[in-house]
Structures are given as C-alpha cells and as structure tokens.
C-alpha positions in Angstrom: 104.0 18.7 -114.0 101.6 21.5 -112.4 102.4 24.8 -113.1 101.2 28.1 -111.1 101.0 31.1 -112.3 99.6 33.9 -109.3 98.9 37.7 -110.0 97.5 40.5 -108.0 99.7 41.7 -105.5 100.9 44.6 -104.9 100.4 47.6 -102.6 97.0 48.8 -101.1 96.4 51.8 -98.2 95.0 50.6 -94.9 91.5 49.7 -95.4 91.8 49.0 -99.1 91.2 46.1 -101.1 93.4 43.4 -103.5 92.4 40.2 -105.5 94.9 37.6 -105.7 94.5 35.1 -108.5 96.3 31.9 -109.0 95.8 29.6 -112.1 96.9 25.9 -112.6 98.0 24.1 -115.5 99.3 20.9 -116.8 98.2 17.6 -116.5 96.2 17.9 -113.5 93.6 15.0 -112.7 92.1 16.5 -109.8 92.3 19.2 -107.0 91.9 18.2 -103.5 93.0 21.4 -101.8 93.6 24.9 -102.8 94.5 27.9 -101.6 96.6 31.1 -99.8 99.1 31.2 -97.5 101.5 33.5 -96.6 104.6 34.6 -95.2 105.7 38.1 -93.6 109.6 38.9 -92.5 110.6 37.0 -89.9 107.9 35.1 -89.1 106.5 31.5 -90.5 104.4 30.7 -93.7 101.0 30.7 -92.2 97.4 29.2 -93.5 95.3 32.5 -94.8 91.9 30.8 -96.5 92.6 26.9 -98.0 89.5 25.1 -99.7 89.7 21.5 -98.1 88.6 18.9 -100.3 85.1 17.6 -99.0 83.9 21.2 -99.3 85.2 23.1 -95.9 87.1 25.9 -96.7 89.1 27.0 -93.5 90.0 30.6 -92.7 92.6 32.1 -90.1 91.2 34.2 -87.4 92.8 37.0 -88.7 91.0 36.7 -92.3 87.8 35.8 -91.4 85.0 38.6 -92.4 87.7 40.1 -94.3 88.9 38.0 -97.2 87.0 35.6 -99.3 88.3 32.8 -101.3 86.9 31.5 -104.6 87.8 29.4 -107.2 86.6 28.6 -110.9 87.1 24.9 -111.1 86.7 25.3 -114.9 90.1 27.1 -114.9 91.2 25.5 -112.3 91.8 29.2 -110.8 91.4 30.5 -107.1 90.7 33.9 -106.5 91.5 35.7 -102.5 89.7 38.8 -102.4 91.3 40.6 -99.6 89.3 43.6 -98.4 89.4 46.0 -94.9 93.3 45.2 -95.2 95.6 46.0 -92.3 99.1 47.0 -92.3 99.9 43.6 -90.8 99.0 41.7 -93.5 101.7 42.7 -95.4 103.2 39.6 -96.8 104.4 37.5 -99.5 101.3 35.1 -100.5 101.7 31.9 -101.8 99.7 29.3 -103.6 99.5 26.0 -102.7 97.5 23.6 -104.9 97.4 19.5 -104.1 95.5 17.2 -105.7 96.2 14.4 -108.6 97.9 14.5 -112.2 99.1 12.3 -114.5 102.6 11.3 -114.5 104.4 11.1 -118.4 105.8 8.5 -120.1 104.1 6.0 -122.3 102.4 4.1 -118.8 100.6 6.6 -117.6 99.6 6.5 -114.2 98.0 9.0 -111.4 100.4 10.8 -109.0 100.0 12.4 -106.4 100.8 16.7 -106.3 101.9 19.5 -104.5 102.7 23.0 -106.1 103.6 26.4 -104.8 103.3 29.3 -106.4 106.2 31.9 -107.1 105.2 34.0 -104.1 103.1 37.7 -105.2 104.2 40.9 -102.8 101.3 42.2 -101.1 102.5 45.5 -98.9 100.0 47.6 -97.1 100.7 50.6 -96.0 99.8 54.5 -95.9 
C-alpha cells in the first residue's frame, strides 16, 4: 500500500504565492512519476507540473514561469511552489504518484502503483 498525505492549500490574493507538499509512504520500491494535477468546478482534472520518469518534468501552459515543482526523493516528497497566482487557478490539487512497491504476503513480489492524493483546496481570490 502507498499512502499520500498533501498539505498546503488554502487561500492566497491574486498575485500571491502557496507551496503544496505531498509525501509518500509505505512500501514503495520506486517512483516513476510524480506530481500535481488539478480540478476546478465543472471542468476536468487537468496535468499542472508531473516529473516524468527519465528526468522531463512537463508543465501546462498555464503554469509555466509561474509554478515550480520539486521533490526530495529522500522523502519521497514533492513540493509545487505556486507563485504570481491567478484567480483561475482556483482548484482542488491532487497528487498523483506511480511507480513500484512491494506487494505483502510472505512471497513478496514488485507491483506496480498508482495513488491519489486526498485533494488540498486552493482558492484565489481578493
């Protein structure tokens, strides 16, 4: 099982800034991709800033030179730090993490994973 856990959200004036944090836990073998998506009223969950395993990290238009993701492979944590923010990014952002873990049991054996996140608020707004 992989477990996320996100923080960070919450609400910001136009032109502010918020960090978004998501940590994963549990018996994780490797990460392959990870990153932010999101999902405003109405419309569909969209791509914001995914680290692609190979070592691209892919951007939507509407993120790029504003937001930056990062990630501390340590703690298997990725950080989006969300800056110049618009009223229209005012979402509900989402973790996504996919990679490889161990499966329990007494055999165990590689699997692989997908996890969301719980979904963190993030309301801009004057």
């Amino acid at each position: 099982q992989v477990q996320l856990v996100e923080s960070g959200g919450g609400l910001a004036l136009p032109g502010g800034s918020l960090r978004l944090s998501c940590a994963a836990s549990g018996t994780i073998f490797s990460i392959d991709d990870m990153g932010w998506y999101r999902q405003a009223p109405g419309k569909q969950r969209e791509s914001v800033a995914v680290f692609i395993s190979g070592g691209t990290t892919n951007y939507a238009e509407s993120a790029k030179g504003r937001f930056t993701l990062s990630r501390d492979n340590a703690k298997n944590t990725v950080y989006l730090q969300m800056n110049s923010l618009k009223p229209e990014d005012t979402a509900v952002y989402y973790c996504n993490v996919q990679g490889k873990m161990w499966t329990s049991g007494y055999r165990k054996t590689l699997a692989d994973f997908i996890s969301w996140g719980q979904g963190t608020q993030v309301t801009v707004s004057s």
